[in-house]
N, C-alpha and C positions, 0 to 999 in steps of 0.2 A: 450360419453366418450371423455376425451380431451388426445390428443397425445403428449406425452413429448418430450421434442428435446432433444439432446443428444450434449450437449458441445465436440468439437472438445477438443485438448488437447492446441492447441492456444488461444482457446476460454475461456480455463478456466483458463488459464497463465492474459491471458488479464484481468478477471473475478477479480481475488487473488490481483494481481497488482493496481486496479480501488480499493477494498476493503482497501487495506491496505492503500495505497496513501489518500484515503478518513477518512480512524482513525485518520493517523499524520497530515490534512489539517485542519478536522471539532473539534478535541479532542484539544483544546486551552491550557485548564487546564494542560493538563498534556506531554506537550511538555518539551523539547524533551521525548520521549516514550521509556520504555526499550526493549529491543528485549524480554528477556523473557514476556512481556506484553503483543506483540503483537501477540507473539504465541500462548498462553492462550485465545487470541481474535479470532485468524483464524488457529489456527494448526500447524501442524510442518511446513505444506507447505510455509509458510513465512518466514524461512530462504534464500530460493531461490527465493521469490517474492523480500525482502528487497536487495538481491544481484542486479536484473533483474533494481531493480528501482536506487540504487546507481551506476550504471555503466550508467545507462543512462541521470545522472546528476538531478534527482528528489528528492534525498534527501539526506542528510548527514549522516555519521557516526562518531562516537566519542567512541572507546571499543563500550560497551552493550548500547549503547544509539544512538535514529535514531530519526530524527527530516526533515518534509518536506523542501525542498529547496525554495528559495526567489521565483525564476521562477514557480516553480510549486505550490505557492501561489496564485503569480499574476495569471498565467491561470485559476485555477479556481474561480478566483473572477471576472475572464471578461469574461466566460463563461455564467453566470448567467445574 
């Protein structure tokens, strides 16, 4: 039997954050992304993921519309 770990509540903040950041990065097509979109994709909990991420400078808002930022492009394209 395999042991499940149990996400800290940082751990799953970081989890939502890494998820969401990853829709507006890899989802080309449909940038900028509505917030209700991205709910629909990951939950209500992405209200407070897209807050967690625009205060830290990762992505834009515009009203109901969120779109990754320039920097948080380039990171993940030189991460790779």
């Amino acid at each position: 039997m395999q042991e499940q770990t149990t996400l800290n509540p940082i751990e799953r903040q970081n989890t939502l954050d890494a998820t969401v950041l990853h829709l507006l990065i890899t989802d080309c097509n449909h940038r900028p992304m509505a917030v209700e979109e991205i709910e629909r994709s990951v939950g209500k909990a992405a209200i407070d993921s897209l807050h967690r991420l625009r205060v830290g400078g990762l992505i834009h808002q515009l009203e109901n519309f969120v779109w990754a930022s320039r920097a948080a492009v380039m990171a993940d394209e030189i991460k790779d």
